[in-house]
C-alpha positions in Angstrom: -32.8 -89.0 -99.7 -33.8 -89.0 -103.0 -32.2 -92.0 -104.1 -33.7 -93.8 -100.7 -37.2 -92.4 -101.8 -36.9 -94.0 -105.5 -35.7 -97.7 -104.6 -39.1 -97.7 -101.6 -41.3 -96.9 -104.4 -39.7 -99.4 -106.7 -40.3 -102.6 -104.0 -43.0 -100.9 -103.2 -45.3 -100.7 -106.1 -43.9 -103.4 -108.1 -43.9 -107.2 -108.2 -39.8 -107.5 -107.3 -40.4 -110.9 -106.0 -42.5 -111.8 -108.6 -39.4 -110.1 -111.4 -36.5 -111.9 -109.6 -38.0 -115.8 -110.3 -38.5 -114.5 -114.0 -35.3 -113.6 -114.2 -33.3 -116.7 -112.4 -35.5 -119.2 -114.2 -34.9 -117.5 -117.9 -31.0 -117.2 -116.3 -30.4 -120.2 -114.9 -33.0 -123.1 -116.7 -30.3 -125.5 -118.1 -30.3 -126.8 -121.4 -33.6 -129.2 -121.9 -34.2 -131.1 -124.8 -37.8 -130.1 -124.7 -40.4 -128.7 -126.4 -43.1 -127.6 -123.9 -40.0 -126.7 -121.3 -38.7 -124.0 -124.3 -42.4 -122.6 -124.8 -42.4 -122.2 -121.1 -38.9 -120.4 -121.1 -40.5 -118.1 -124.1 -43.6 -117.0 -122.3 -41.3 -116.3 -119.3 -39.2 -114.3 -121.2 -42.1 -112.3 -122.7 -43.1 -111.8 -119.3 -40.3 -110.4 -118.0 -39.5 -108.2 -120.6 -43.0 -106.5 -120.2 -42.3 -106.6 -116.6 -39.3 -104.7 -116.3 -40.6 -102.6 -119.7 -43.2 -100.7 -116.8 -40.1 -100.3 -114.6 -38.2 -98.6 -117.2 -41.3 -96.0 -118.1 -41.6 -95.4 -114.5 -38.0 -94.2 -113.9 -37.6 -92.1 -116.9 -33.7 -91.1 -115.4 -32.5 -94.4 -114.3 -35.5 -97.3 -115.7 -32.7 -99.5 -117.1 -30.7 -100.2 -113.9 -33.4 -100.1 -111.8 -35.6 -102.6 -113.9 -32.0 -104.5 -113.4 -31.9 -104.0 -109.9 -35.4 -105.7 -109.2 -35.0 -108.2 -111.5 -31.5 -109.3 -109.6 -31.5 -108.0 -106.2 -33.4 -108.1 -103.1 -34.9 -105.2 -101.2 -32.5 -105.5 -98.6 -29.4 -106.3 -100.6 -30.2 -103.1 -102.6 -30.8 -100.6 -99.6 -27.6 -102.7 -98.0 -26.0 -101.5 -101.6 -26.8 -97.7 -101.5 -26.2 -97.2 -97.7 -22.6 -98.5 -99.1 -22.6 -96.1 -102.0 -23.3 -93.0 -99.5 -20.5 -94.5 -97.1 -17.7 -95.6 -99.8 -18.8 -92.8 -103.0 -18.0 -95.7 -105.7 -18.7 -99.3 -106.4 -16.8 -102.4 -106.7 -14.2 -102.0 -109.6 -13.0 -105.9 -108.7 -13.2 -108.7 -106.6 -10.9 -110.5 -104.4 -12.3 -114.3 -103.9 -11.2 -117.2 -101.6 -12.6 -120.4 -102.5 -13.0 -123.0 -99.8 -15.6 -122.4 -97.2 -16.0 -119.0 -98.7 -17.9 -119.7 -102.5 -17.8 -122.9 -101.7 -18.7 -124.6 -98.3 -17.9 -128.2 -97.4 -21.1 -127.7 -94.9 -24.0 -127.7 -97.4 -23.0 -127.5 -100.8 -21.3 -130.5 -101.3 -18.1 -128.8 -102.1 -19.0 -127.2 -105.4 -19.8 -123.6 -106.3 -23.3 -123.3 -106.6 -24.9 -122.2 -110.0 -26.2 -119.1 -108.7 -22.7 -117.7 -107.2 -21.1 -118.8 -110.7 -24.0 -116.9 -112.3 -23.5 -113.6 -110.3 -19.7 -114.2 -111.2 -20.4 -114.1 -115.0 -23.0 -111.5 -114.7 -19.8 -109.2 -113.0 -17.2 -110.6 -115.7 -19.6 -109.4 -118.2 -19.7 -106.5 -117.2 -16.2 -105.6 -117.0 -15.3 -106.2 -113.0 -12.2 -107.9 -113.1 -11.9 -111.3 -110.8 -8.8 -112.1 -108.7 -9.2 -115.8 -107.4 -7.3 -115.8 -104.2 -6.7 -119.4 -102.3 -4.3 -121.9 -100.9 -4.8 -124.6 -103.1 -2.4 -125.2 -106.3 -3.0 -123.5 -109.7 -4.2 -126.8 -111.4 -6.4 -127.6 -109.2 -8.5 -123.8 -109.2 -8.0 -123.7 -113.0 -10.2 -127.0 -113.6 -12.7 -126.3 -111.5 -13.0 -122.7 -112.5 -13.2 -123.5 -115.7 -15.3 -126.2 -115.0 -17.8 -123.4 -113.3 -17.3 -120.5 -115.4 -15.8 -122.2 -118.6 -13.0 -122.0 -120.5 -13.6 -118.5 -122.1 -13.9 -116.7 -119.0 -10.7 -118.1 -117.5 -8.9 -117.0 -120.2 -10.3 -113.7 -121.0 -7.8 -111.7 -120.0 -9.8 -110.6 -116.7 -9.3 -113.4 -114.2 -6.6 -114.0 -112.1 -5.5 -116.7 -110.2 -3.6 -116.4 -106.9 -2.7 -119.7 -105.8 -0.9 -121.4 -102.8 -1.4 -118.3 -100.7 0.4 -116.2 -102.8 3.4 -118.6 -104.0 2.2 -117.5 -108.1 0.0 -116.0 -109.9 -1.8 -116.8 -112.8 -3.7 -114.6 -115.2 -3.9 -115.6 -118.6 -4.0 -113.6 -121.7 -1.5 -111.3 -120.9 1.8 -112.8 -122.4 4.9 -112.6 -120.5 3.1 -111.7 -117.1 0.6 -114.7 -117.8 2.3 -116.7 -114.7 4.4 -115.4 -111.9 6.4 -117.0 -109.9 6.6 -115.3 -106.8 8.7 -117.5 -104.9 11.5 -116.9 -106.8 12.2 -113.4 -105.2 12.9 -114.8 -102.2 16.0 -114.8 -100.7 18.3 -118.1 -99.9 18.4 -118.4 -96.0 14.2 -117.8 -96.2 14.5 -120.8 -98.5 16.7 -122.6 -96.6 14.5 -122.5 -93.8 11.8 -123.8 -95.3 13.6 -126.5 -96.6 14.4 -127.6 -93.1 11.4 -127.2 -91.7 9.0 -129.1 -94.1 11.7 -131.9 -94.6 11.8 -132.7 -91.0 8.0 -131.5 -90.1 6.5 -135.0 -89.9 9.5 -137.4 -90.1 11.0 -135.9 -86.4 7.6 -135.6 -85.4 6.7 -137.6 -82.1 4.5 -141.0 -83.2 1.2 -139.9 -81.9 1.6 -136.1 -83.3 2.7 -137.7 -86.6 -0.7 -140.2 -86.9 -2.3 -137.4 -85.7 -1.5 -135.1 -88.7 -1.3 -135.2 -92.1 0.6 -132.3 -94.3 -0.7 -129.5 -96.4 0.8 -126.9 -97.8 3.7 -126.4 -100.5 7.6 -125.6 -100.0 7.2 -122.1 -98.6 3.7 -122.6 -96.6 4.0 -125.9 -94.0 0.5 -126.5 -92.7 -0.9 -129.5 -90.2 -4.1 -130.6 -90.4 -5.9 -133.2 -88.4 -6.9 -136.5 -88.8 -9.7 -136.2 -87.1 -13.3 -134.1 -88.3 -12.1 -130.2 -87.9 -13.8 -128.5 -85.1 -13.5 -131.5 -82.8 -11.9 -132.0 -79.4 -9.7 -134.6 -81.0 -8.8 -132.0 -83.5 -8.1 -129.5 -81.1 -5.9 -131.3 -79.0 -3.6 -132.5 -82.4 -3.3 -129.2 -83.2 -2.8 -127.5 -80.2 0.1 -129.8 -79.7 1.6 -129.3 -83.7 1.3 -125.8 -83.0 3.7 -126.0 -80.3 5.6 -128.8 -81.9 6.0 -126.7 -85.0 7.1 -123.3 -83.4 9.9 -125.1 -81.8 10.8 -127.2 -85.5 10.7 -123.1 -86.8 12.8 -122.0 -83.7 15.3 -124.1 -84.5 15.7 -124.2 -88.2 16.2 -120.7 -88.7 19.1 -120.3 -85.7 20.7 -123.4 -87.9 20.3 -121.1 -91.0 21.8 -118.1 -89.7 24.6 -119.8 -87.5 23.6 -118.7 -84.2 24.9 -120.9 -81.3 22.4 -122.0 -79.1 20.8 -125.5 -77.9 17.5 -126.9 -80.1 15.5 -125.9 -77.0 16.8 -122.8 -76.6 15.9 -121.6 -80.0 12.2 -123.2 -79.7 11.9 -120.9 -76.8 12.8 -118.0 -79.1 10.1 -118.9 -81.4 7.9 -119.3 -78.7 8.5 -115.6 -77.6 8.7 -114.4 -80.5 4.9 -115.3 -82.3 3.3 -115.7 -78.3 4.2 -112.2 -78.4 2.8 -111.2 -82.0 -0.5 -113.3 -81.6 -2.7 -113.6 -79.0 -4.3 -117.0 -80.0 -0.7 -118.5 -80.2 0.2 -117.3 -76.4 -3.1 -118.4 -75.3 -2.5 -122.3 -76.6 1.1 -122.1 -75.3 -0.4 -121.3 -71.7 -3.2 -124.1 -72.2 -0.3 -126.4 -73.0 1.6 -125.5 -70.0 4.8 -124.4 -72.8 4.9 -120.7 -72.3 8.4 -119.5 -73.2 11.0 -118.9 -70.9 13.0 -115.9 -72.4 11.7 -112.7 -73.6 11.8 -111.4 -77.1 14.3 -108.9 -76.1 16.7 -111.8 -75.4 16.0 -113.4 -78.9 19.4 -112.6 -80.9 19.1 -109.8 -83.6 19.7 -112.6 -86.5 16.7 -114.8 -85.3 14.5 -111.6 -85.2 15.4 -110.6 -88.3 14.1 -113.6 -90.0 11.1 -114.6 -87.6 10.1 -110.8 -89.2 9.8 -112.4 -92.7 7.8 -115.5 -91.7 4.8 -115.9 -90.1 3.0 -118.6 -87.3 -1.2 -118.9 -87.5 -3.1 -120.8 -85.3 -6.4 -122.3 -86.4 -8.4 -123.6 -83.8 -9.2 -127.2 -84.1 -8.5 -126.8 -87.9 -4.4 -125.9 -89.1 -1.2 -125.1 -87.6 0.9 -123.2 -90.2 4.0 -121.6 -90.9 4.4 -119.6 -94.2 6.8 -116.6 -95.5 5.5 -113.4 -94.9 6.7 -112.7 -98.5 4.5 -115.0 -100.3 0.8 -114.2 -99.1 -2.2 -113.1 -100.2 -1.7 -109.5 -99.9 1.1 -109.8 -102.3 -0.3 -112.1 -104.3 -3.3 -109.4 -105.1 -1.0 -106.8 -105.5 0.7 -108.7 -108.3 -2.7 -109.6 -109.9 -4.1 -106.0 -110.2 -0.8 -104.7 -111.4 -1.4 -107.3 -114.5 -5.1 -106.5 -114.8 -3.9 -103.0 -114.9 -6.0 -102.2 -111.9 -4.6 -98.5 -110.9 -7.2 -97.3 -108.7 -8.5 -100.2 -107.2 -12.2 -100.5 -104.7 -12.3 -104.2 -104.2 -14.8 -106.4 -102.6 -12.9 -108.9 -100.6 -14.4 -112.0 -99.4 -12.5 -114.9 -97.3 -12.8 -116.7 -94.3 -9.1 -117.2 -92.6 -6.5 -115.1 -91.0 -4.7 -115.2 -94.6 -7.5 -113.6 -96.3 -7.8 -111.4 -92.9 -4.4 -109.2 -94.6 -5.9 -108.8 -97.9 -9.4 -107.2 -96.0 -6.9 -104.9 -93.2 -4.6 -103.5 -96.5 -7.7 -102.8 -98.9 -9.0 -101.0 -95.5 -6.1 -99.2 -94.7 -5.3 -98.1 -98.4 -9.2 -97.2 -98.2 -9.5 -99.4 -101.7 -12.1 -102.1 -100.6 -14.8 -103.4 -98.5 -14.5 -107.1 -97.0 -17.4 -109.7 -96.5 -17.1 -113.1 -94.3 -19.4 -116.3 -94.0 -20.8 -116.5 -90.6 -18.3 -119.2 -89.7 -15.4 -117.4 -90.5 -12.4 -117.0 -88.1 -13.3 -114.3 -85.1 -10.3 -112.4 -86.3 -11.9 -112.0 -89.5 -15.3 -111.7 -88.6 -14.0 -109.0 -85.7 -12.9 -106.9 -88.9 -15.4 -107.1 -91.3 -18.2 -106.2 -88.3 -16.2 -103.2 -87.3 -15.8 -102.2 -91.0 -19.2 -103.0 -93.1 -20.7 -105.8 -90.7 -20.9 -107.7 -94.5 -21.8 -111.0 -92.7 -23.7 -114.1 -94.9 -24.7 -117.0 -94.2 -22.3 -120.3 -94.7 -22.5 -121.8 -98.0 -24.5 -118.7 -99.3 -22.3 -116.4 -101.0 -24.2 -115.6 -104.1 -26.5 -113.6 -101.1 -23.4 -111.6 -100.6 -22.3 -111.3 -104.3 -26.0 -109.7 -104.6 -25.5 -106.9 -102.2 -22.4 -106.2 -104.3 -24.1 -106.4 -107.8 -26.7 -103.9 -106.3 -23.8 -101.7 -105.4 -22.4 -101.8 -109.4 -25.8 -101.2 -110.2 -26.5 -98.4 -108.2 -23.1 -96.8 -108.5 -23.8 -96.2 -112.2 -26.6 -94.2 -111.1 -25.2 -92.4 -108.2 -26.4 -88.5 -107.8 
């Protein structure tokens, strides 16, 4: 308890509220052209160094981290932070970030990454915790506004890395051959080949309504649906609803051409049906809604269309995405390529995401017991499902830096564990 007994008399018997806007207006006061602004920032800065000078004489053992501590983290973030240590014995040794609606929110911050999660991202890059970018979007468009945020140095430090298109490459700069890998290129021809089919014929074949309906995301080994209509809607529900089914078929069908197995188009969409109905509870649950529950079983499905319904996978968004991608190029794999790079042996990451596809990033970290996972509050159920059960590491949408706080106080404490 001793460790509990030092941080109650630190927020206790000091001014932590009082330390923390010293220390985000000296941090964060942009650039001013200003005379009576920089004599302001000065005095502030004298301040706070005096203030965290009488933390660090009343905590002969650990004054330098704990006058850190209350100069960056809440009370509850740092509690939060050491009832983590005593659970998980280490701190964060990297992090593991999706982008959209995770440290960035369409909701409320206008789409950008605020200024204090960038800050807390610089304040872990300078301290040596590596940072694996993971998202769906393409590598040009995370590099400009990472570098944008974070600027041009960090990016190319040697200690980011990119993940981009769900896994499809990954980028990390500063490391010479291994700077970009193209992940897709391990895959084999007939996963190709269905891919090809499917996202050639996805929206052309499509029936007229489905097809205004939708528009396309995704690249050539991750088709995705998205509605024309505000996500979250009944209108959006009902397009994708409908594309989920419409897609499972196109999938169904695609892959019994690829492998030569005889059967009518229908017949193989009723495979696909089976097969994903069978592997997801969400998918069986819109089939049944739709009235097009399958009408084979999955042993019936022939050994061939198994084989490579195994390597791809189906996820249902609600009122958001219908998608098909290759179980070869995710996230998971994506990470795994990033830390081998950033020469990441022993990994403890702090995952944070919001979808299904950042969902099998949190569940490997768990089960190799190398992370901890964190979620917005409007994250998918699967994912906030997990990350209750695990840490309950639940924050608000839009406010990540809160989050990336709990975790700072965890790399601050762990330096001082007993």
């Amino acid at each position: 308890m001793e460790q509990y007994d030092r941080l109650f008399t630190l927020y206790e018997e000091f001014d932590t509220e009082r330390l923390r806007d010293l220390q985000r207006f000296v941090d964060l006061l942009p650039a001013v052209d200003s005379r009576v602004v920089l004599e302001h920032w000065e005095d502030t800065q004298a301040e706070l160094r005096e203030s965290r000078g009488e933390i660090r004489d009343a905590f002969p053992e650990t004054g330098e981290t704990f006058a850190e501590l209350a100069a960056t983290a809440t009370r509850d973030q740092s509690f939060a932070a050491l009832d983590l240590l005593h659970k998980h014995g280490r701190g964060a040794n990297v992090l593991v970030l999706d982008v959209d609606e995770t440290l960035r929110s369409a909701g409320n911050t206008d789409n950008e990454i605020p200024r204090d999660t960038l800050h807390h991202l610089t304040e872990f890059h300078e301290a040596g915790v590596p940072i694996v970018v993971c998202t769906g979007q393409t590598l040009e468009n995370v590099k400009g506004f990472m570098i944008q945020g974070l600027g041009n140095e960090i990016v190319h430090s040697g200690d980011l890395s990119i993940v981009y298109e769900a896994g499809t490459g990954v980028f990390t700069p500063g490391h010479g051959a291994d700077t970009k890998q193209l992940l897709y290129e391990e895959l084999s021809t007939d996963i190709q080949s269905v891919f090809d089919r499917v996202r050639s014929r996805v929206l052309p074949e499509a029936p007229e309504e489905l097809r205004r309906g939708c528009h396309l995301q995704g690249n050539e080994f991750n088709v995705t649906l998205k509605p024309n209509f505000e996500t979250g809607t009944p209108e959006a529900r009902e397009i994708i609803d409908w594309a989920l089914v419409y897609q499972t078929d196109l999938l169904g069908e695609s892959v019994a051409e690829v492998v030569g197995v005889e059967g009518s188009a229908g017949e193989a969409g009723q495979w696909a049906r089976a097969w994903y109905a069978d592997r997801d509870p969400e998918i069986r649950g819109v089939l049944e809604q739709e009235g097009e529950q399958p009408g084979v079983g999955v042993d019936e499905i022939p050994e061939a269309v198994r084989d490579v319904f195994e390597r791809i996978d189906v996820a249902y968004y609600e009122a958001d995405a219908a998608e098909t991608g290759s179980l070869e190029l995710n996230k998971v794999v994506g990470v795994q390529a990033a830390f081998d790079v950033l020469g990441i042996e022993d990994p403890f990451a702090v995952v944070m995401g919001d979808s299904k596809s950042d969902l099998r990033v949190m569940e490997w970290v768990a089960e190799q017991d190398a992370g901890i996972s964190a979620a917005p509050d409007h994250a998918s159920s699967a994912v906030l499902d997990h990350v209750i059960r695990t840490d309950d590491l639940v924050f608000d949408r839009g406010d990540a830096a809160e989050m990336l706080g709990t975790v700072w106080a965890l790399h601050l404490l762990s330096r001082v564990a007993d």
